[in-house]
C-alpha positions as CSV (number, residue, x, y, z in Angstrom):
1,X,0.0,0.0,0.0
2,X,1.6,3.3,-0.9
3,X,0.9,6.0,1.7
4,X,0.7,9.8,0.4
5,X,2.2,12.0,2.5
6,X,0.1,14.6,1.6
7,X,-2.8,12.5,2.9
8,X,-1.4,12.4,6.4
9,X,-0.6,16.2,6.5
10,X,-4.1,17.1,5.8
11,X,-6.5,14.8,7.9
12,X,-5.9,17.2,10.5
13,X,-8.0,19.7,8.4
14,X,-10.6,17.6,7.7
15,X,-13.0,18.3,10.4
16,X,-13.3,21.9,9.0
17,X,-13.3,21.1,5.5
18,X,-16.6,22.4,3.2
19,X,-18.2,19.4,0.9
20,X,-19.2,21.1,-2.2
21,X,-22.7,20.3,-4.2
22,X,-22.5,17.4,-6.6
23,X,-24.8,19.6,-8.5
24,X,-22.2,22.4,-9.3
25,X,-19.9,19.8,-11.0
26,X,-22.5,19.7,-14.5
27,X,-19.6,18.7,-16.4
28,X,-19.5,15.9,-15.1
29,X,-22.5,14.5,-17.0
30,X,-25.7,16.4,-18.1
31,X,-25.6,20.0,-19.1
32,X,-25.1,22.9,-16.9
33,X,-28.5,22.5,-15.8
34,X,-28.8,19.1,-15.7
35,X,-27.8,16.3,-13.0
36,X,-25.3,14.9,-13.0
37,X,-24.6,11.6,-14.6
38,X,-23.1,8.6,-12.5
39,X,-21.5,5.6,-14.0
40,X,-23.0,2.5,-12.1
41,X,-20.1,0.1,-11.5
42,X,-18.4,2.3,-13.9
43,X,-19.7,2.3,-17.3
44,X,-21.2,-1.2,-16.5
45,X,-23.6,-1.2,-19.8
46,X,-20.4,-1.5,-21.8
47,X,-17.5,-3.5,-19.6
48,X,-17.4,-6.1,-16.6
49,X,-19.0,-4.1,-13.5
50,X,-16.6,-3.0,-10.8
51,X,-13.3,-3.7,-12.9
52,X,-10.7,-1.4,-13.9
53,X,-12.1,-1.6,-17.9
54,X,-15.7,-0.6,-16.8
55,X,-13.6,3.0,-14.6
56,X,-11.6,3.5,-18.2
57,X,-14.9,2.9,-20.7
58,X,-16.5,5.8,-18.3
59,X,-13.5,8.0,-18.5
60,X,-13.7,6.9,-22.1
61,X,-17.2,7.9,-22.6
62,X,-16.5,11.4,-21.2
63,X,-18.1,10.6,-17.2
64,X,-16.3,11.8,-14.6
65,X,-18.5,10.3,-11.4
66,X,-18.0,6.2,-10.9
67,X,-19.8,4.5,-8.4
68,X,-18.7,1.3,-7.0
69,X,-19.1,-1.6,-4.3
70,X,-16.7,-2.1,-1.7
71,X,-16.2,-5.3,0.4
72,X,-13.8,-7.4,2.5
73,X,-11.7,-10.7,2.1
74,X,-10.9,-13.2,4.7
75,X,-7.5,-11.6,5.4
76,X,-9.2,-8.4,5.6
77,X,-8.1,-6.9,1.9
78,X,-10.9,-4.4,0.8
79,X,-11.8,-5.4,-3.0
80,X,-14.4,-3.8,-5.5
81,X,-17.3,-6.1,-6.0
82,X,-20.9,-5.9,-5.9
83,X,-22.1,-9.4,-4.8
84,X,-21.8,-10.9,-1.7
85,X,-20.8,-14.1,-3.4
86,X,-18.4,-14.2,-6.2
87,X,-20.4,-16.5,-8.5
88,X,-21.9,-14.5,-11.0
89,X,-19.1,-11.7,-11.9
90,X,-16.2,-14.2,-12.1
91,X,-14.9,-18.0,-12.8
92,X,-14.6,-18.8,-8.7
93,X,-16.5,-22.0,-9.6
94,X,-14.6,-23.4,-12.1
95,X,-11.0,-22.3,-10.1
96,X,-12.6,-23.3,-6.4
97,X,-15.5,-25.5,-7.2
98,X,-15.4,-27.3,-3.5
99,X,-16.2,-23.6,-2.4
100,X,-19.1,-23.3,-2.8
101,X,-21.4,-20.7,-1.7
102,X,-18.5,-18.6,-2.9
103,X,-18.7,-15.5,-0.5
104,X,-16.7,-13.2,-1.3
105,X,-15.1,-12.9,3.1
106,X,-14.1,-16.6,2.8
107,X,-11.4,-16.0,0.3
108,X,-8.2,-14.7,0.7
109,X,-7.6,-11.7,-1.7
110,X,-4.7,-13.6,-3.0
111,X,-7.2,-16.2,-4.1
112,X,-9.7,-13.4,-5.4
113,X,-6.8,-12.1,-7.5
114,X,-6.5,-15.2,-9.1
115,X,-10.2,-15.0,-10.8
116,X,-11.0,-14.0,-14.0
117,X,-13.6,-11.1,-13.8
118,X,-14.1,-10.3,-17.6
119,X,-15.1,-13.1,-19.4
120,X,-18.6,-13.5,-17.8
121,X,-18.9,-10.3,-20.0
122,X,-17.3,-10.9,-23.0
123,X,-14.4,-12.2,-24.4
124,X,-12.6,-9.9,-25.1
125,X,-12.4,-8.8,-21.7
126,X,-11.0,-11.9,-20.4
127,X,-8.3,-11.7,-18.1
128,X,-9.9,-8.9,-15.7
129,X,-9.2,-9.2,-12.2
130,X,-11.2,-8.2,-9.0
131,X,-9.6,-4.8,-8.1
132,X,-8.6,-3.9,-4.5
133,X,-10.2,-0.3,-3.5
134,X,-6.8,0.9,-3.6
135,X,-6.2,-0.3,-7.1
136,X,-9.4,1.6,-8.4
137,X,-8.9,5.0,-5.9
138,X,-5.5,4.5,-8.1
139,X,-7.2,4.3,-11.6
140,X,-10.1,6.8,-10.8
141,X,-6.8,9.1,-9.6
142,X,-5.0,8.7,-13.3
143,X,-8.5,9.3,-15.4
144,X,-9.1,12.6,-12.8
145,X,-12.0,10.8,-11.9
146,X,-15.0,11.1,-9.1
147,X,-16.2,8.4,-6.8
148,X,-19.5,7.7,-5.3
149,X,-18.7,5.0,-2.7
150,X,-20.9,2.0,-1.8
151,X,-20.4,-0.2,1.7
152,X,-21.8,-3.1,0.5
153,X,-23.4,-5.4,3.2
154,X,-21.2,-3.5,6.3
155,X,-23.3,-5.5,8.8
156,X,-20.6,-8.7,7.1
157,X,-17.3,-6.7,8.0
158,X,-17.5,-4.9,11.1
159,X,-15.3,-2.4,10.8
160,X,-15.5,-1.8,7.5
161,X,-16.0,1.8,7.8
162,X,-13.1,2.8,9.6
163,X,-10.9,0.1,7.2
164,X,-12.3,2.3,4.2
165,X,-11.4,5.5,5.3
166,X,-7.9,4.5,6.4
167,X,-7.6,3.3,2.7
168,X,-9.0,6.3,1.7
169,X,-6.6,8.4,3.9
170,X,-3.9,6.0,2.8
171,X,-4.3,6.7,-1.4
172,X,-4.8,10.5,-1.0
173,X,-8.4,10.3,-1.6
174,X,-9.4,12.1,2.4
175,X,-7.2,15.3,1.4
176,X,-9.1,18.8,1.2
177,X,-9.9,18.5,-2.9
178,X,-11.0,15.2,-2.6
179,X,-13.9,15.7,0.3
180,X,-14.7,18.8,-1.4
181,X,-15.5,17.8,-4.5
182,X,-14.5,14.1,-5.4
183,X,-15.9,11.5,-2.7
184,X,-19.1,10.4,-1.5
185,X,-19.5,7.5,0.5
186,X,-22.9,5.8,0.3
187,X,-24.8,2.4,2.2
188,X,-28.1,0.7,2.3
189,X,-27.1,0.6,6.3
190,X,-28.3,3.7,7.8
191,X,-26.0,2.9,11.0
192,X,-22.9,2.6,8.9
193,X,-23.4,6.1,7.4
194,X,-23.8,7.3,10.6
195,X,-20.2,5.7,11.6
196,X,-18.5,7.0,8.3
197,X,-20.0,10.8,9.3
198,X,-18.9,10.1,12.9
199,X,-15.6,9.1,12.1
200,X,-14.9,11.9,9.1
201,X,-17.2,14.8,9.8
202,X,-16.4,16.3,6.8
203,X,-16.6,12.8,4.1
204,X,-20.0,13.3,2.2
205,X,-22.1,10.8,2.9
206,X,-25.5,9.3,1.1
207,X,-28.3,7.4,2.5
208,X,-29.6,4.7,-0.1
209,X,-33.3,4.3,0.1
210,X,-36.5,6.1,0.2
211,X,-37.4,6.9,3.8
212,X,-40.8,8.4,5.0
213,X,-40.4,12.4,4.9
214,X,-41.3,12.4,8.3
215,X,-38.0,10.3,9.3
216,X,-36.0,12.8,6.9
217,X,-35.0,15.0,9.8
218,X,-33.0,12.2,11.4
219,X,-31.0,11.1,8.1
220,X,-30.3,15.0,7.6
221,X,-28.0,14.4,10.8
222,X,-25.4,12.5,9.5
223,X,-26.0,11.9,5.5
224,X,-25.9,14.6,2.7
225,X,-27.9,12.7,0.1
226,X,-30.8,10.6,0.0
227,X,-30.2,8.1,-3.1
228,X,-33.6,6.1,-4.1
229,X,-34.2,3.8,-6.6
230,X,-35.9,5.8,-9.8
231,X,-39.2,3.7,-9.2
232,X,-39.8,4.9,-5.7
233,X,-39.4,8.9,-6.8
234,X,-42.0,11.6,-7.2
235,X,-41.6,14.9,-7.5
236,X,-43.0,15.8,-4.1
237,X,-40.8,13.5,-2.5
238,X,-37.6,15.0,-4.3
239,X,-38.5,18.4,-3.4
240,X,-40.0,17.6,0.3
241,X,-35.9,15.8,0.4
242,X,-34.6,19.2,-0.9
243,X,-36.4,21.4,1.8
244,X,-34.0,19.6,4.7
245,X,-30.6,21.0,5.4
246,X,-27.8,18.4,5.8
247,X,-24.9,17.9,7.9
248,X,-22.8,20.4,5.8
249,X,-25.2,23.1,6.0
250,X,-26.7,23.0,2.6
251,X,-30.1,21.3,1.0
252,X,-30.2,17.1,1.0
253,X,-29.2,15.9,-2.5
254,X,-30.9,13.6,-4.4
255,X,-29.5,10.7,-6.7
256,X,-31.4,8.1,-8.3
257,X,-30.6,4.6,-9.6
258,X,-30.5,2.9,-11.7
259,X,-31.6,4.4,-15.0
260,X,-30.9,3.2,-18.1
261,X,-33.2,4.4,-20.3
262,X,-33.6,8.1,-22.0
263,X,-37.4,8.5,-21.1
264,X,-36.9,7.5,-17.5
265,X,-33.8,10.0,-17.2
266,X,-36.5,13.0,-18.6
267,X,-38.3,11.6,-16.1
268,X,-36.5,12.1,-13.1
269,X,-34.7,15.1,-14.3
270,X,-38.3,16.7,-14.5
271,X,-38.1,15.7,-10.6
272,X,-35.5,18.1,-10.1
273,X,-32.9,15.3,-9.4
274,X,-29.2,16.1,-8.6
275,X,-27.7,13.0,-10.1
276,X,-28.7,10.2,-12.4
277,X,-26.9,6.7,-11.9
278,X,-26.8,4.6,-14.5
279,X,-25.3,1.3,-16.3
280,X,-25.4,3.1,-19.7
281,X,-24.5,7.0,-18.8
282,X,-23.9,8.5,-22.5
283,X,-27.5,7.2,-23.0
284,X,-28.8,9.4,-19.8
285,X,-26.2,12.2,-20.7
286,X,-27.5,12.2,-24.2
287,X,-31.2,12.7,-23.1
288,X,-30.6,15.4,-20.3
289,X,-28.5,17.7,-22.9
């Protein structure tokens, strides 16, 4: 693991530091006033989710914002992968087939590097390996990338939290630019939000879900964005969201998954949504301009 110096120098600051609006980075995605436009598991439409290839098609297809899954290994390695078991994205069967159920936290990350991750996909993207979160923070870092952050299943690692942010710390990522502009860290786990904003004040953090307005004031605590799923969303709901001040002094965010279709992203963009995550984002960028 290569430690930044930088990184160390600054977490100091970091209880002071100012989290920007995803919505002033328009760039990003839509037009200027637009959402903006998250690849889902990078640009998963087009290349194995969660692998290096899926971070370079988005950078490819012009999208600045990845979003990714982050869990743990047996020897406690933090790797980018959305299931809980590695059976659908990779060839663990064939390499380990006595393993079976094929969880991703009973495998060593030396035997999660041995897996190919591409060829499920395609052929030609054989040969793709399971990143580590420190070998994506690393590519996102090179294609001057953003990242939306998932915890996927904390209530598996405990500890996770604190692990991520170390890692985070530990590649740069938890420097002043980066908080205020580049990082969100997201869960389905309301209480491991809450330990992520505990932990790093000033981190952005999102809530994924769609909970009653009248529970809103809570979440406004200790997350800065409430991300639902595009089928759950109204426009009353978006705007009752917006009318709550978060942890960093400014409105709640909201961003919306998964959408994959250019009706649907008209949709919620009529809702007055701040970001749009999707497996295919040229297709939602394309619409919203």
């Amino acid at each position: 693991m290569h430690v930044r110096a930088v990184a160390v120098a600054t977490t100091a600051l970091l209880g002071v530091a100012l989290t920007a609006p995803l919505s002033h980075a328009r760039a990003d995605g839509a037009g200027d006033d637009g959402p903006t436009v998250v690849a889902h598991r990078g640009a998963s439409g087009y290349a194995p989710e969660n692998t290096l290839a899926a971070v370079d098609r988005a950078a490819e297809l012009g999208i600045r914002w990845v979003e990714n899954d982050v869990q743990r290994t047996r020897d406690g390695e933090l790797v980018v992968v959305h299931d809980e078991s590695l059976a659908r994205t990779t060839d663990v069967e064939e390499v380990f087939p006595d393993r079976s159920p094929w969880k991703v936290k009973d495998f060593t990350a030396a035997e999660i590097a041995r897996l190919d991750a591409g060829s499920w996909f395609g052929p030609e993207y054989a040969g793709a390996r399971v990143p580590t979160l420190e070998q994506y923070l690393n590519r996102l870092d090179r294609n001057h990338q953003k990242l939306l952050l998932e915890l996927k299943s904390p209530g598996l690692y405990p500890g996770i939290e604190q692990q991520t942010l170390k890692v985070l710390a530990n590649e740069g990522w938890l420097d002043r630019p980066h908080v205020a502009g580049r990082l969100v860290v997201q869960s389905f786990d309301a209480d491991s939000i809450r330990t992520v904003h505990a932990l790093k004040p000033a981190v952005k953090t999102g809530f994924l879900g769609t909970p009653a307005v009248s529970e809103l004031p809570a979440y406004a605590e200790f997350a800065d964005q409430i991300n639902p799923s595009h089928s759950t969303l109204s426009m009353s709901y978006v705007s009752s969201v917006h009318a709550f001040t978060g942890p960093h002094g400014r409105p709640l965010e909201v961003l919306t998954w998964t959408v994959n279709d250019a009706e649907t992203a008209r949709r919620v963009a009529g809702y007055e949504v701040d970001g749009v995550i999707s497996n295919k984002p040229d297709v939602v960028r394309d619409a919203l301009d």
